[in-house]
PyMOL Python script that loads the backbone (N, CA, C, O; Angstrom):
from pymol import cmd

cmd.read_pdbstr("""\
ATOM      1  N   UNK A   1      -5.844 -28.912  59.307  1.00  0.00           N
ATOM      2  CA  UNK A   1      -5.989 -29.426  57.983  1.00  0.00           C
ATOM      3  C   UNK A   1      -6.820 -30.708  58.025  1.00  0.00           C
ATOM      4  O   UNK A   1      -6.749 -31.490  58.973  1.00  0.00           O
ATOM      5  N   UNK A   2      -7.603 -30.897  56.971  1.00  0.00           N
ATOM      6  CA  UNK A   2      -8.691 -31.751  56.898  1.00  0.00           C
ATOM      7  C   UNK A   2      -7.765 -33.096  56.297  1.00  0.00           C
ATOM      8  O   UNK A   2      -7.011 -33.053  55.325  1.00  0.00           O
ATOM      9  N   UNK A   3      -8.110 -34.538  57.345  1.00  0.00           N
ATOM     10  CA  UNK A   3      -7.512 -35.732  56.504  1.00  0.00           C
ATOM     11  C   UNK A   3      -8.058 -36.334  55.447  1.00  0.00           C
ATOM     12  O   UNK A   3      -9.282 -36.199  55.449  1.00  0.00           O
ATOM     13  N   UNK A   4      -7.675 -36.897  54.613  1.00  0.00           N
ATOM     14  CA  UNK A   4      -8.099 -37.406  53.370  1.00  0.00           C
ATOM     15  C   UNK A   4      -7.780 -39.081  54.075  1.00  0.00           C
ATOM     16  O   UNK A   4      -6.730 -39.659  54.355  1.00  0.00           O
ATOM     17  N   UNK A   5      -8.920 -39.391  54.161  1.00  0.00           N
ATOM     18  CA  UNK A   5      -9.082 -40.661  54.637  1.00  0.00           C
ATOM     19  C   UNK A   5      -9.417 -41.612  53.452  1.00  0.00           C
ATOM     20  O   UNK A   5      -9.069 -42.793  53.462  1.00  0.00           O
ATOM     21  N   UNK A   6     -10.049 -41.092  52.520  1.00  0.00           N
ATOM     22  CA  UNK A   6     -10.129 -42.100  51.320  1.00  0.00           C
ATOM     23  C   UNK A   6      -8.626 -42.121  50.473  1.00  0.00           C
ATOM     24  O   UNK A   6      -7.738 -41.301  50.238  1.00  0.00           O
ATOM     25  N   UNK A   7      -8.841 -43.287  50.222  1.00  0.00           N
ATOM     26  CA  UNK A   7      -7.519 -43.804  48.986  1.00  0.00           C
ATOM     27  C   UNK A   7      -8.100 -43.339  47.644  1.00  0.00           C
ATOM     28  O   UNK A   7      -9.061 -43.653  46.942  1.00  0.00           O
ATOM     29  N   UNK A   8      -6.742 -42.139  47.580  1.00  0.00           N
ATOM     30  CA  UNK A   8      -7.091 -41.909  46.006  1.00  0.00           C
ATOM     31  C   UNK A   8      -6.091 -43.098  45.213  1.00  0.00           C
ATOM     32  O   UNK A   8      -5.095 -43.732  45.562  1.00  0.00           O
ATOM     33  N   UNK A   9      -6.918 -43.036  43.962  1.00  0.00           N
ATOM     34  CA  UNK A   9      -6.582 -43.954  42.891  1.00  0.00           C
ATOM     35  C   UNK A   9      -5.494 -43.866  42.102  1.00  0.00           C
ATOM     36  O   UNK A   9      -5.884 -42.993  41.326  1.00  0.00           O
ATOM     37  N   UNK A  10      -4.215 -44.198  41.684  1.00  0.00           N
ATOM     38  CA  UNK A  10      -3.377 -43.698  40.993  1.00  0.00           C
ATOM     39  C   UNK A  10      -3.497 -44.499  39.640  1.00  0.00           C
ATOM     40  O   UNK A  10      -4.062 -45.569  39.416  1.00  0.00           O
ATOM     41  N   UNK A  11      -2.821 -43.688  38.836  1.00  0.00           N
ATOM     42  CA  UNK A  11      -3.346 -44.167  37.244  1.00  0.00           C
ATOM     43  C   UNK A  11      -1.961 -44.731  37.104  1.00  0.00           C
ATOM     44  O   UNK A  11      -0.991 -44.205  37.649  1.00  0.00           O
ATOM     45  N   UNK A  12      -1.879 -45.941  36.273  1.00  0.00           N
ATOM     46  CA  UNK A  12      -0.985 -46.750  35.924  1.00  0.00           C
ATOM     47  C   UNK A  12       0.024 -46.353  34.377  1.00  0.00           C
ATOM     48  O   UNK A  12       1.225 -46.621  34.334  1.00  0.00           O
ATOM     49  N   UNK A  13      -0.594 -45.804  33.402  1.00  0.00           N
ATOM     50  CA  UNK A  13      -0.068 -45.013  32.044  1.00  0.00           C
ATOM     51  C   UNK A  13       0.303 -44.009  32.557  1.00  0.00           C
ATOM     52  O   UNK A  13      -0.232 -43.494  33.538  1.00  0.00           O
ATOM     53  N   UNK A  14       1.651 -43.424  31.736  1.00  0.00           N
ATOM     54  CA  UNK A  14       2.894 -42.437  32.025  1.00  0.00           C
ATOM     55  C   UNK A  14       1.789 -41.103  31.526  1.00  0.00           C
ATOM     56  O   UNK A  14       1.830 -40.044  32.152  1.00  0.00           O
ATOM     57  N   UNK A  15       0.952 -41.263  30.509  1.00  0.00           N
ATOM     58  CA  UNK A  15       0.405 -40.312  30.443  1.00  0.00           C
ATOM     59  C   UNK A  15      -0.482 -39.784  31.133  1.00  0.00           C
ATOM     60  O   UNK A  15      -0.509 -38.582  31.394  1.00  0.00           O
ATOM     61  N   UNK A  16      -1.417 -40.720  31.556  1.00  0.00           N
ATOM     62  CA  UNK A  16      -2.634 -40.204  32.898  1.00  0.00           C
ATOM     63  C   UNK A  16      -1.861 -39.930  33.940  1.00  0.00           C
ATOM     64  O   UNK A  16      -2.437 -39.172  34.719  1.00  0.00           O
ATOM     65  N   UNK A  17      -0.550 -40.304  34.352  1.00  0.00           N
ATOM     66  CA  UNK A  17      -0.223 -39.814  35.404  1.00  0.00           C
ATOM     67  C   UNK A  17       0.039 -38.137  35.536  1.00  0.00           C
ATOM     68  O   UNK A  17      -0.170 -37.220  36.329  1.00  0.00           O
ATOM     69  N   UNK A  18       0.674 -38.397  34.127  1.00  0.00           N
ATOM     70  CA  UNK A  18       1.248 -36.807  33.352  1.00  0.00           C
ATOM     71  C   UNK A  18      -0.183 -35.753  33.762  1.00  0.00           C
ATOM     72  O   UNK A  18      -0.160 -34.875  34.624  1.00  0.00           O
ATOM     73  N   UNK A  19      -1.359 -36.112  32.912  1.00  0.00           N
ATOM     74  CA  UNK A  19      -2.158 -35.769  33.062  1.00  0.00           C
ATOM     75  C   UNK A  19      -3.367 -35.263  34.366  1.00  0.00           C
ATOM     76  O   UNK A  19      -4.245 -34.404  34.282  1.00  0.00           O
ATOM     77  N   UNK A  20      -2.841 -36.560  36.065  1.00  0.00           N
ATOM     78  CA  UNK A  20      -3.430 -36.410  37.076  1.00  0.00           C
ATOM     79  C   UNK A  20      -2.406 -34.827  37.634  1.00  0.00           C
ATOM     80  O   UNK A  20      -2.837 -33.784  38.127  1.00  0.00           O
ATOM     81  N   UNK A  21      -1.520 -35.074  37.429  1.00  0.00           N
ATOM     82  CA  UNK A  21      -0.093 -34.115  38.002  1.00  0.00           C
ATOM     83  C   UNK A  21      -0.602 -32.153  37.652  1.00  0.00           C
ATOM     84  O   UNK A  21      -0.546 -31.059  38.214  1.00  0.00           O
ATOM     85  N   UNK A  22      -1.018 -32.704  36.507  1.00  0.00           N
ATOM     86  CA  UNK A  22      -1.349 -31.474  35.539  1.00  0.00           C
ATOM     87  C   UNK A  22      -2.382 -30.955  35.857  1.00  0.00           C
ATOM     88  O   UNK A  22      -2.559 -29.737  35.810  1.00  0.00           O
ATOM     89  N   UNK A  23      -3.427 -31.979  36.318  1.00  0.00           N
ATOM     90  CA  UNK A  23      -5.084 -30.965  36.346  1.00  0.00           C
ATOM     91  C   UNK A  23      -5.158 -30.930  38.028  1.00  0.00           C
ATOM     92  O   UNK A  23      -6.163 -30.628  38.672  1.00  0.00           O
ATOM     93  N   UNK A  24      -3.964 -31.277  38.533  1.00  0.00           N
ATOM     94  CA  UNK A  24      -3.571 -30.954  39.934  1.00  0.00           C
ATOM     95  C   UNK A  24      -3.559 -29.868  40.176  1.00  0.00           C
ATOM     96  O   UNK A  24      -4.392 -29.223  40.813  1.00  0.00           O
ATOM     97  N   UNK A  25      -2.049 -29.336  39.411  1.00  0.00           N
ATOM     98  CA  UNK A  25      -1.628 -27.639  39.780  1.00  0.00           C
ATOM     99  C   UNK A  25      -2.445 -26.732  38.950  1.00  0.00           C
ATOM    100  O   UNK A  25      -2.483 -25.526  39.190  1.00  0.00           O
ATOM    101  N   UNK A  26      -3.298 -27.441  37.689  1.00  0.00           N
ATOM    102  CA  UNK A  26      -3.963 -26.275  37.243  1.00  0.00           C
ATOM    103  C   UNK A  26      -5.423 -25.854  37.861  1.00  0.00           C
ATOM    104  O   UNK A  26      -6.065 -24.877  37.475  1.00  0.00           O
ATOM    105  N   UNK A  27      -5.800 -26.696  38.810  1.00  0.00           N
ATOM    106  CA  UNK A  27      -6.868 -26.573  40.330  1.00  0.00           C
ATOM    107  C   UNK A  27      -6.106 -26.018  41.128  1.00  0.00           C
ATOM    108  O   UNK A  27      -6.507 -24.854  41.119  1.00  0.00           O
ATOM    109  N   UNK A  28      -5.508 -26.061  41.618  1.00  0.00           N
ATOM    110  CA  UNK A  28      -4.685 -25.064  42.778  1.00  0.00           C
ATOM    111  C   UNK A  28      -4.580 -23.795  41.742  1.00  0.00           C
ATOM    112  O   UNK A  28      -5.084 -22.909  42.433  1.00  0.00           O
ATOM    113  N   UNK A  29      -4.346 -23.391  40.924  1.00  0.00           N
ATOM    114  CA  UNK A  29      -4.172 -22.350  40.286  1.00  0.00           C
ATOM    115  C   UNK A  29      -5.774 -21.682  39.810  1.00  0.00           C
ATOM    116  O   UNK A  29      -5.814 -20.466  39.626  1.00  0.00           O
ATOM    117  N   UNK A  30      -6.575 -22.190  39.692  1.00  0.00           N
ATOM    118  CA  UNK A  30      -7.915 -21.277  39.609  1.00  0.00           C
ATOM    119  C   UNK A  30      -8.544 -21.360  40.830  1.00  0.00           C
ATOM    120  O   UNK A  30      -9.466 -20.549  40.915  1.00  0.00           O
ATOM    121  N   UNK A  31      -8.375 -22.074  41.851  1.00  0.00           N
ATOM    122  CA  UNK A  31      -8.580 -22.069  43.013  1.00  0.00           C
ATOM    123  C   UNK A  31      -8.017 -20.196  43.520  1.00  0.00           C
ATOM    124  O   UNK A  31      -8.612 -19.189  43.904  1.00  0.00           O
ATOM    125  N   UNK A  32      -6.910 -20.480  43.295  1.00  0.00           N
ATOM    126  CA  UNK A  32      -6.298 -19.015  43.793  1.00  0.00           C
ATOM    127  C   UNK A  32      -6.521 -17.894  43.348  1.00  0.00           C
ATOM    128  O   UNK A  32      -6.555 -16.980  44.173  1.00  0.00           O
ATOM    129  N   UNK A  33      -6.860 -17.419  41.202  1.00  0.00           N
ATOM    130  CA  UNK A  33      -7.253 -16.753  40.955  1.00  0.00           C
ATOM    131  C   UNK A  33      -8.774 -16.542  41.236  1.00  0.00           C
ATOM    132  O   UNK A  33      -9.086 -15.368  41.041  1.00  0.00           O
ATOM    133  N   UNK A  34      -9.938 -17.427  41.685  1.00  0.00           N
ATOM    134  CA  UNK A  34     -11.524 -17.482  41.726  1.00  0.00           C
ATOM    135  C   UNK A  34     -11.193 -16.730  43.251  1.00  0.00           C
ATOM    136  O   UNK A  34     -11.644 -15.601  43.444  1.00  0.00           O
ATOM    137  N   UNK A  35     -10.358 -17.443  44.350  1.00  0.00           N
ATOM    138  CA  UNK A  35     -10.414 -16.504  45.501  1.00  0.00           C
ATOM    139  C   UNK A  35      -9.720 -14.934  45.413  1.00  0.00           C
ATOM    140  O   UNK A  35      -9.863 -14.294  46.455  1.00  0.00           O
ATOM    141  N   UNK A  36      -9.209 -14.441  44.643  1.00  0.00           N
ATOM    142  CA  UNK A  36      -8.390 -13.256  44.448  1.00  0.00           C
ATOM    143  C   UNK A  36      -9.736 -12.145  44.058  1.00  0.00           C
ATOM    144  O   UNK A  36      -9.970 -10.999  44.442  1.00  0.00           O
ATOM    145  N   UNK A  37     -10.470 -13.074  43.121  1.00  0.00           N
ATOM    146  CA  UNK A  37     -11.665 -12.585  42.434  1.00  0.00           C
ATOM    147  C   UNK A  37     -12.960 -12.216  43.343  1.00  0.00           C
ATOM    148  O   UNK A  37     -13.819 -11.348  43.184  1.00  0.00           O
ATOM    149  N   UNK A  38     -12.771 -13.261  44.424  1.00  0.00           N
ATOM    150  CA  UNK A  38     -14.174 -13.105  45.538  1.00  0.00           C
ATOM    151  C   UNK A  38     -13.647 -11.925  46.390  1.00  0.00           C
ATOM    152  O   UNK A  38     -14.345 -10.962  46.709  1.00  0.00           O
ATOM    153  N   UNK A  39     -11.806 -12.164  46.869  1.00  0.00           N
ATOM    154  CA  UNK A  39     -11.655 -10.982  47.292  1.00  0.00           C
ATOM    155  C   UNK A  39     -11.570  -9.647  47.169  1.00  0.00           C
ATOM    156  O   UNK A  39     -11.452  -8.892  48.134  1.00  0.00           O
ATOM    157  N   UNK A  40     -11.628  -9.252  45.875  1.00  0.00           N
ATOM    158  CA  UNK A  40     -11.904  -7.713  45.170  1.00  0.00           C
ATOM    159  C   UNK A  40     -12.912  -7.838  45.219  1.00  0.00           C
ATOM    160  O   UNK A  40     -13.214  -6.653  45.358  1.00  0.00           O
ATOM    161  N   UNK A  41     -14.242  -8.584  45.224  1.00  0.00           N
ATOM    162  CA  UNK A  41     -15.494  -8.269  44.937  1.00  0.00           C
ATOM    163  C   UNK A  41     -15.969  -7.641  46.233  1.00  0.00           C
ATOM    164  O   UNK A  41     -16.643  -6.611  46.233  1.00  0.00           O
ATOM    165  N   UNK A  42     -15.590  -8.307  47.390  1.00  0.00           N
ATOM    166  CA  UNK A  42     -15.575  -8.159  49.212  1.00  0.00           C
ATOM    167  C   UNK A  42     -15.319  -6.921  49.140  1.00  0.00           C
ATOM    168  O   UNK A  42     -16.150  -6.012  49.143  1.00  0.00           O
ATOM    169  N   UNK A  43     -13.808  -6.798  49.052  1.00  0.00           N
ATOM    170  CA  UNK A  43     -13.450  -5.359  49.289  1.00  0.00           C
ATOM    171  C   UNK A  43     -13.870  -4.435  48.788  1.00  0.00           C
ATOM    172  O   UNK A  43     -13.669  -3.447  49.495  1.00  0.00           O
ATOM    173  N   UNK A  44     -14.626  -4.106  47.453  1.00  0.00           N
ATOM    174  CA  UNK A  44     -15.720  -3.316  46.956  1.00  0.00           C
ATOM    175  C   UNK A  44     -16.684  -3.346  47.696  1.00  0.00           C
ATOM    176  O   UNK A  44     -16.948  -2.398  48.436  1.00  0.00           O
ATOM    177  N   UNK A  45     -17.602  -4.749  47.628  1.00  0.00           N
ATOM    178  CA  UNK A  45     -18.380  -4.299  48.531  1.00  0.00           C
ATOM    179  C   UNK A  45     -18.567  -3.740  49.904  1.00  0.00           C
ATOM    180  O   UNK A  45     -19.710  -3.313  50.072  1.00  0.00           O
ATOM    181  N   UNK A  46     -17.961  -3.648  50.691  1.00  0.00           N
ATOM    182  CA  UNK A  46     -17.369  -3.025  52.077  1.00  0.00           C
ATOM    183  C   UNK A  46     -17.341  -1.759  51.823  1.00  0.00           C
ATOM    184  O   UNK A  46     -18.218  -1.210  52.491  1.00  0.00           O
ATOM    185  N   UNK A  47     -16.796  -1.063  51.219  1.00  0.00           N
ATOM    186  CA  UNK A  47     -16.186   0.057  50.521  1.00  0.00           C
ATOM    187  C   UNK A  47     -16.365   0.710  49.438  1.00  0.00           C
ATOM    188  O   UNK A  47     -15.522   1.526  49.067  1.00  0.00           O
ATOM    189  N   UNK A  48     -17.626   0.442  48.654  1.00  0.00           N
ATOM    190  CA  UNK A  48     -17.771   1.206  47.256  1.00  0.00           C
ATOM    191  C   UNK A  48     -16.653   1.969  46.779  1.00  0.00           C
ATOM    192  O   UNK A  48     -16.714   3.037  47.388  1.00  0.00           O
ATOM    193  N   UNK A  49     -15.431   1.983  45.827  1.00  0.00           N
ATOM    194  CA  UNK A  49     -14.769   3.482  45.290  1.00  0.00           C
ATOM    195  C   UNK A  49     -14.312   2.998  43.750  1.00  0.00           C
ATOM    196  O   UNK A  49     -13.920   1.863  43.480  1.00  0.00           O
ATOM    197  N   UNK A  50     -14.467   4.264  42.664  1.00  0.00           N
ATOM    198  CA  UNK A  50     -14.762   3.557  41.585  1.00  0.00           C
ATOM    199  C   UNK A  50     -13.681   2.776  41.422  1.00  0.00           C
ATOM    200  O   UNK A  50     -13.834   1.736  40.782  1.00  0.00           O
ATOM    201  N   UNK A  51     -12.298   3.123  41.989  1.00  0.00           N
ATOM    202  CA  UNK A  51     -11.164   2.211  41.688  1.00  0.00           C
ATOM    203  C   UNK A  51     -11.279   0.969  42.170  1.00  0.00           C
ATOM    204  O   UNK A  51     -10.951   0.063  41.403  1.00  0.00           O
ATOM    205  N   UNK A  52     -11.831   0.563  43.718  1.00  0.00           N
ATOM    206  CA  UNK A  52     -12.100  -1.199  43.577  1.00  0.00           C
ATOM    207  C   UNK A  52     -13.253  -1.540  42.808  1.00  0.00           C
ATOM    208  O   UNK A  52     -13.513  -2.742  42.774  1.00  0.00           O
ATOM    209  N   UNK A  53     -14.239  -0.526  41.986  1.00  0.00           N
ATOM    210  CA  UNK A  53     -14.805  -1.247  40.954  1.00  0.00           C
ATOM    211  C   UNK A  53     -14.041  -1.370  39.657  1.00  0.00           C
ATOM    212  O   UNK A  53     -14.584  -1.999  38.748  1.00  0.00           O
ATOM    213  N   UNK A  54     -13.142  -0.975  39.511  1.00  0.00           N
ATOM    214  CA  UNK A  54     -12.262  -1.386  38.070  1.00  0.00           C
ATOM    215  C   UNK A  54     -11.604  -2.698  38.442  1.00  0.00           C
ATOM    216  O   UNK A  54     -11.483  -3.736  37.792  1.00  0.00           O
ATOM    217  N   UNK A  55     -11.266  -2.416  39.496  1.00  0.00           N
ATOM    218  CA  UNK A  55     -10.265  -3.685  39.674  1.00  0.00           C
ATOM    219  C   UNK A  55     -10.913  -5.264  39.697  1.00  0.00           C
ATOM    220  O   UNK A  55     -10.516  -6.372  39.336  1.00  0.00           O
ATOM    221  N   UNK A  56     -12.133  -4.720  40.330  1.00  0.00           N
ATOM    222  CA  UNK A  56     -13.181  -5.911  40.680  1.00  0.00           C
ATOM    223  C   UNK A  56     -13.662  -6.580  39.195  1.00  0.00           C
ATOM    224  O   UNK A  56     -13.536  -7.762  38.874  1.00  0.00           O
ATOM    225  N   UNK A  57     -14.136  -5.695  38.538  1.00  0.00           N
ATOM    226  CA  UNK A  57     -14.544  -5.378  37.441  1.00  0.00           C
ATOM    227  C   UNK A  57     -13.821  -6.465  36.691  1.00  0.00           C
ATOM    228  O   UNK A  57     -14.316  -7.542  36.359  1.00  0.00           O
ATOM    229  N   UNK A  58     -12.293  -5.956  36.408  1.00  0.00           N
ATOM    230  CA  UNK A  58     -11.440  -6.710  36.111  1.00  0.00           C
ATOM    231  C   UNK A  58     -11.320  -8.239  35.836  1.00  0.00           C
ATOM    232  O   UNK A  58     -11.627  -9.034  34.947  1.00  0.00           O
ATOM    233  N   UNK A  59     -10.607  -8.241  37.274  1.00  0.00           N
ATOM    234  CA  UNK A  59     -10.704  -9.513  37.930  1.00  0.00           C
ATOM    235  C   UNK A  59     -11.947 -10.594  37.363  1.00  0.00           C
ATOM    236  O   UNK A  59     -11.689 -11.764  37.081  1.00  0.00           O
ATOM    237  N   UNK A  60     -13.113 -10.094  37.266  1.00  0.00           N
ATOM    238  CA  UNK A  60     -13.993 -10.482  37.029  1.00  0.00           C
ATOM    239  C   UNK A  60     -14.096 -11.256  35.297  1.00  0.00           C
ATOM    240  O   UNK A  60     -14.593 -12.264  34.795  1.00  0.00           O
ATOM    241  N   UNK A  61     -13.482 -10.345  34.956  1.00  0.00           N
ATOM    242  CA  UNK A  61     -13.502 -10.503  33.426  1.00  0.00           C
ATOM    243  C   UNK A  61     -12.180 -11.447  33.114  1.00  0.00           C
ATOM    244  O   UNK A  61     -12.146 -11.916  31.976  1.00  0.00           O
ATOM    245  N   UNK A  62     -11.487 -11.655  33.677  1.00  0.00           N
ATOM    246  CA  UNK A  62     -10.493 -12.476  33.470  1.00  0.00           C
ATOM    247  C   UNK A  62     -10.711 -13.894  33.768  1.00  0.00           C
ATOM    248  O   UNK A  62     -10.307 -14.833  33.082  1.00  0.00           O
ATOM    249  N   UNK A  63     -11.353 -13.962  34.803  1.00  0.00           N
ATOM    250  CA  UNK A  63     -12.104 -15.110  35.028  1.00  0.00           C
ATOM    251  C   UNK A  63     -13.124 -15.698  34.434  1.00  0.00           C
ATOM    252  O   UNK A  63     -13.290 -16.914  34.336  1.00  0.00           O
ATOM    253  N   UNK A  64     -13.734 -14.958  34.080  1.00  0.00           N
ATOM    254  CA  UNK A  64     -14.860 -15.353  32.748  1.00  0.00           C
ATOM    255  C   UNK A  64     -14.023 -15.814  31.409  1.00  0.00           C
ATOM    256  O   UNK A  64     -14.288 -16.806  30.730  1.00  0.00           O
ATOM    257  N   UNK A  65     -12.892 -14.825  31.162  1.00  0.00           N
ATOM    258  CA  UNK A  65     -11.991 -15.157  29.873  1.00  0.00           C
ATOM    259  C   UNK A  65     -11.436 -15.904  30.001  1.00  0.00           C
ATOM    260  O   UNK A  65     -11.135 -16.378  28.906  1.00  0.00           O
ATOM    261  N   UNK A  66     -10.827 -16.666  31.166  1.00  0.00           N
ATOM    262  CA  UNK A  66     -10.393 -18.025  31.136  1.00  0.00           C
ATOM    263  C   UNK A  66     -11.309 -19.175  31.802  1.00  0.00           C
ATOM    264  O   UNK A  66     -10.724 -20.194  32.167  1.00  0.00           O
ATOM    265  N   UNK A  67     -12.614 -19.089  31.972  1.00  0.00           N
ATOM    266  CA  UNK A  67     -13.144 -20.008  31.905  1.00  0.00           C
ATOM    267  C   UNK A  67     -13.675 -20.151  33.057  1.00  0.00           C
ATOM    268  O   UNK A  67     -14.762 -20.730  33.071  1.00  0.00           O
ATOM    269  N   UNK A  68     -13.113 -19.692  34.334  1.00  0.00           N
ATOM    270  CA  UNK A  68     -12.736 -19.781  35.405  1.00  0.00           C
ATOM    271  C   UNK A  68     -14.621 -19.727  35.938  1.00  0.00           C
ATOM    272  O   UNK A  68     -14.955 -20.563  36.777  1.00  0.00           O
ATOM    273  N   UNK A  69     -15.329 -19.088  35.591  1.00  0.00           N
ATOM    274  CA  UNK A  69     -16.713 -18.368  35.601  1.00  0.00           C
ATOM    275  C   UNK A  69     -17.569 -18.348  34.092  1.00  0.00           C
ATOM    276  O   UNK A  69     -16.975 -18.067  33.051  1.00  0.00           O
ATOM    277  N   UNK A  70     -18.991 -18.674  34.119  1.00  0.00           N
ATOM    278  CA  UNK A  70     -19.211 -18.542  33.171  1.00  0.00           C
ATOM    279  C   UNK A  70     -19.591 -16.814  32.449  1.00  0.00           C
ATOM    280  O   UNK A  70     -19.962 -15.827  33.085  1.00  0.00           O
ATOM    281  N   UNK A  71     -19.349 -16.920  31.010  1.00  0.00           N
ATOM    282  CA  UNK A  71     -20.079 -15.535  30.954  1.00  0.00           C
ATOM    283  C   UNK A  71     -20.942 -14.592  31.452  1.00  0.00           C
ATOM    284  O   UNK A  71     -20.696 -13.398  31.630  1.00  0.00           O
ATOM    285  N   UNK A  72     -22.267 -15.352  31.734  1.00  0.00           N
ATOM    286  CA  UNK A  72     -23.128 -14.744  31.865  1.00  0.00           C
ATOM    287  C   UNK A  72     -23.047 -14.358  33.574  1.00  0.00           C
ATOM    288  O   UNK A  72     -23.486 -13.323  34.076  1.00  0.00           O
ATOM    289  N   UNK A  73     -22.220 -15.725  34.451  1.00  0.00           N
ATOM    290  CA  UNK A  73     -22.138 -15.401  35.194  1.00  0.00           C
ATOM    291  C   UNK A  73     -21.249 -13.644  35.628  1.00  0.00           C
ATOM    292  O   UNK A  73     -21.650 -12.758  36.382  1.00  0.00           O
ATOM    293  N   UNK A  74     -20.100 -13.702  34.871  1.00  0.00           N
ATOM    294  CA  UNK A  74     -19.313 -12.468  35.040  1.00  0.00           C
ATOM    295  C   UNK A  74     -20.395 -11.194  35.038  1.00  0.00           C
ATOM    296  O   UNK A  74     -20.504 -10.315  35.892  1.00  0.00           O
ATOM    297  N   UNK A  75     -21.359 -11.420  33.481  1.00  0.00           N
ATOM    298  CA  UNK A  75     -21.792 -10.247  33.092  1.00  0.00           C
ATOM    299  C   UNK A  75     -22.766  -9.465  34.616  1.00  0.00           C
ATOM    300  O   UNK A  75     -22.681  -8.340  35.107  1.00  0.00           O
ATOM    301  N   UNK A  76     -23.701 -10.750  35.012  1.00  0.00           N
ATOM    302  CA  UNK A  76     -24.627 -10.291  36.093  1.00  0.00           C
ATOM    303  C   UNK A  76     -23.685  -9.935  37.604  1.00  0.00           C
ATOM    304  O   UNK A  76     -24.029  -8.909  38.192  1.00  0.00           O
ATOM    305  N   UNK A  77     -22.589 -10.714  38.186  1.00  0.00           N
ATOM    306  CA  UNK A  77     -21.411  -9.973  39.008  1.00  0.00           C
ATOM    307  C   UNK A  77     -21.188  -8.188  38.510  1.00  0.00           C
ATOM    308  O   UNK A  77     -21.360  -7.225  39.258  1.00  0.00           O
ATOM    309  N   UNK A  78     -20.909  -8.157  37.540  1.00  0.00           N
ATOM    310  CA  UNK A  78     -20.232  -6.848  36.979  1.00  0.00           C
ATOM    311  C   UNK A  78     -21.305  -6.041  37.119  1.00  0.00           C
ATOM    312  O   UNK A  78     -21.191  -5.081  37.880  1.00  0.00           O
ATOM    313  N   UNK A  79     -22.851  -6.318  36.253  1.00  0.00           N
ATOM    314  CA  UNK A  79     -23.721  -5.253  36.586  1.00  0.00           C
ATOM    315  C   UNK A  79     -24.057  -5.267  38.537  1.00  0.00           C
ATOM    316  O   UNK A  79     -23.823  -4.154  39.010  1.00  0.00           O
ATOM    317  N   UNK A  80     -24.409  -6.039  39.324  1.00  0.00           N
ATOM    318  CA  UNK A  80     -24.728  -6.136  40.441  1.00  0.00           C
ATOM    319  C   UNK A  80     -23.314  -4.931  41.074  1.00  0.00           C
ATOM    320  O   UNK A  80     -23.845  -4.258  41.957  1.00  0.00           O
ATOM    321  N   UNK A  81     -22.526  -4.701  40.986  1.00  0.00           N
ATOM    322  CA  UNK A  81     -21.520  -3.895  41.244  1.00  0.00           C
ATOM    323  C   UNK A  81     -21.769  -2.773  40.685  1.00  0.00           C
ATOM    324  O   UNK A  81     -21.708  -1.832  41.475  1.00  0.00           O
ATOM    325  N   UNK A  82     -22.001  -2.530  39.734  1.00  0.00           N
ATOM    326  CA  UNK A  82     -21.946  -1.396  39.069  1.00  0.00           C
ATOM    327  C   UNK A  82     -23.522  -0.356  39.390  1.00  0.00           C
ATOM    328  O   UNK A  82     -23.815   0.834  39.268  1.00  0.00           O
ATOM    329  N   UNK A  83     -24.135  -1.444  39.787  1.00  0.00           N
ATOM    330  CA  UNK A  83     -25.618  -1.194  40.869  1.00  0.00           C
ATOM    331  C   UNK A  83     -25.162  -0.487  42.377  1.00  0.00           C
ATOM    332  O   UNK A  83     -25.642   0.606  42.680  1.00  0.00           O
ATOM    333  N   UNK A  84     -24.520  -0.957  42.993  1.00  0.00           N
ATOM    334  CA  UNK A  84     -23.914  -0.766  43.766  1.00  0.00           C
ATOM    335  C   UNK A  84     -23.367   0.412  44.127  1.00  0.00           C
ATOM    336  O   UNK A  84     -23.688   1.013  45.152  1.00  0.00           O
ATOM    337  N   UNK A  85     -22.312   0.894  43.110  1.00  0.00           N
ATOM    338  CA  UNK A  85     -21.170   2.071  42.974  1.00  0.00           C
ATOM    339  C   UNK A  85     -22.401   2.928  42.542  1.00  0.00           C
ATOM    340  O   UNK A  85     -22.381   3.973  43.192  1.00  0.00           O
ATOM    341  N   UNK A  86     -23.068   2.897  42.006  1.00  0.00           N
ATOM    342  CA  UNK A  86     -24.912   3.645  41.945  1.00  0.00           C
ATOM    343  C   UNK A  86     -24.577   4.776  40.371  1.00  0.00           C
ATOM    344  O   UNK A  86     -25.476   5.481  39.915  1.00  0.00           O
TER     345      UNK A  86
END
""", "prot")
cmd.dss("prot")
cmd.show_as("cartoon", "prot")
cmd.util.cbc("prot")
cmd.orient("prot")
């Protein structure tokens, strides 16, 4: 594990703290769905079958719907796959 040698800053208001706490776990949490997302895309690609393109597919679109990715990014992922599965 990598050390964090710099001093992070702590916020002094009950609310920024509220707020550092918060955009904490909600980074660990698209952290995990964006890698879930790279990993269906992998495993399609390895493997073309139309079912890891639904799933990929998916995945894909959920991440775009929450933000996670931009649109356009999803849209060109989804066709590049769907290129793919031929």
């Amino acid at each position: 594990m990598k050390s964090n040698k710099r001093r992070q800053k702590m916020a002094n208001i009950k609310s920024a703290i509220k707020r550092a706490e918060l955009n904490k776990v909600a980074n660990e949490r698209n952290a995990q769905q964006k890698s879930a997302m790279r990993t269906l895309i992998k495993k399609f690609e390895a493997a073309p079958t139309e079912e890891l393109y639904r799933a990929a597919s998916s995945s894909i679109d959920k991440a775009a719907s929450k933000g996670l990715i931009h649109a356009n990014k999803a849209s060109r992922d989804k066709a590049r796959l769907a290129a793919k599965l031929g």
